[in-house]
ROBA-856298 format. One record per residue (C-alpha): residue number from 1; chain; z, y, x. Coordinates in nm, 4 decimals. Example, Ala and Ser with C-alpha at 12.3 -4.5 7.8 and 13.67 -1.06 7.14 Angstrom:
REM residues 2
> 1, A, 0.7800, -0.4500, 1.2300
> 2, A, 0.7140, -0.1060, 1.3670
***
This chain:
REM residues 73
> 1, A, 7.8977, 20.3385, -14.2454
> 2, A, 7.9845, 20.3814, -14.6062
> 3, A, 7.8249, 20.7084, -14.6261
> 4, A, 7.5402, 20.5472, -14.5239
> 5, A, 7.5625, 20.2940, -14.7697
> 6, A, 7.6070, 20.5586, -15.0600
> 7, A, 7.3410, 20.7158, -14.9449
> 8, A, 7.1562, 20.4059, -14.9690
> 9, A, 7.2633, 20.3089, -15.3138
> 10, A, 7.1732, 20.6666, -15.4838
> 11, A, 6.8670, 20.7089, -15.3452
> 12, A, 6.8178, 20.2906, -15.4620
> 13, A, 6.9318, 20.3515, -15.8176
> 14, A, 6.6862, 20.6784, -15.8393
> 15, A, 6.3771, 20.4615, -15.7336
> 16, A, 6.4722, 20.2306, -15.9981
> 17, A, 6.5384, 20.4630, -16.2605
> 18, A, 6.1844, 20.5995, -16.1696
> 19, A, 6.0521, 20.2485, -16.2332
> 20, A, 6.2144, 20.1930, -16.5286
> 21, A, 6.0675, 20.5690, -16.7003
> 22, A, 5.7839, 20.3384, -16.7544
> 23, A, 5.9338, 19.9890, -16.7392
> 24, A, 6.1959, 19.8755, -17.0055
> 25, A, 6.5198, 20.0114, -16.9025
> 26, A, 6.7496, 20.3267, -16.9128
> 27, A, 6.5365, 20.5359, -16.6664
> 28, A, 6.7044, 20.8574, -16.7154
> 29, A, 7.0691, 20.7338, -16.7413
> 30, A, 6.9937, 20.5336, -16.4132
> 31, A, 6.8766, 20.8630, -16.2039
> 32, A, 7.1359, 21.0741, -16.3206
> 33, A, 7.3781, 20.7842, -16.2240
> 34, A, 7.2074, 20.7606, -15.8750
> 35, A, 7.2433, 21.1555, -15.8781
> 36, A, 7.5858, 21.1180, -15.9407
> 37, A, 7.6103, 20.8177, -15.6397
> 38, A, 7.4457, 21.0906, -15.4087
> 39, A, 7.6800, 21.3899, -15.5147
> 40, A, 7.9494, 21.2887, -15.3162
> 41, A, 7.7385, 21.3791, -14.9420
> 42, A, 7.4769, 21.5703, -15.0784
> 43, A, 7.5483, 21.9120, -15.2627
> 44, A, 7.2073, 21.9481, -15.3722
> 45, A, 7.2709, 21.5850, -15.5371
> 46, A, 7.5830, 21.7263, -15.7113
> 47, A, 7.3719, 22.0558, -15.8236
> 48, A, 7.1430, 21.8598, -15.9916
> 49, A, 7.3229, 21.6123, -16.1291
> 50, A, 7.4998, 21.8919, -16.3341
> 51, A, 7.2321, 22.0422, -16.4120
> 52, A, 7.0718, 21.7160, -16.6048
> 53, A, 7.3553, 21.6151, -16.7776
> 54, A, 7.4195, 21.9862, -16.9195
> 55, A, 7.0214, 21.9047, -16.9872
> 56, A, 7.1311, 21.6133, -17.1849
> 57, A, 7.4522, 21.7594, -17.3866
> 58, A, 7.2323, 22.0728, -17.5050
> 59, A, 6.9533, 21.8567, -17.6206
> 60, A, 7.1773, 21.6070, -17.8289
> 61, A, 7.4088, 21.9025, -17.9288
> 62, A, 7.1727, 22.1552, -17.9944
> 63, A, 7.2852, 22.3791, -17.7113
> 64, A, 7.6560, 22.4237, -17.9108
> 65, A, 7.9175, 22.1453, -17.9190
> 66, A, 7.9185, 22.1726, -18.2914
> 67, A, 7.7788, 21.8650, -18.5093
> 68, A, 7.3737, 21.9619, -18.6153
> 69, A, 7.3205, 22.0231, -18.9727
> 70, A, 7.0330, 21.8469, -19.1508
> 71, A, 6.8586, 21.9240, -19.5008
> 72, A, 6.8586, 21.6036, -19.7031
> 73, A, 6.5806, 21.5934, -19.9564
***
């Protein structure tokens, strides 16, 4: 039963997190959370949900965990 229900729940906070790409909310954060929900039955889940959030780190960090440098004019 409470596989079920996380089952449930991920693929719930995905469809939301779909809905709120376009509606006012924190779409992305949401799926990758739902991701994260799903992980623990579904490998593919877990695969992915890695995959994003190394998706996320590189594009904040730059693909290096060092601070960006920016030219101030």
């Amino acid at each position: 039963m409470a596989r079920i229900g996380r089952i449930g729940a991920g693929f719930g906070l995905i469809i939301a997190g779909v809905f709120m790409l376009v509606l006012p909310g924190p779409g992305i954060v949401t799926i990758v959370g739902g991701l994260a929900v799903l992980s623990k039955d579904l490998p593919w889940a877990g695969r992915l949900a890695d995959w994003a959030r190394a998706k996320f780190n590189s594009f904040f960090n730059n693909g290096s965990s060092e601070p960006r440098e920016t030219d101030s004019v």
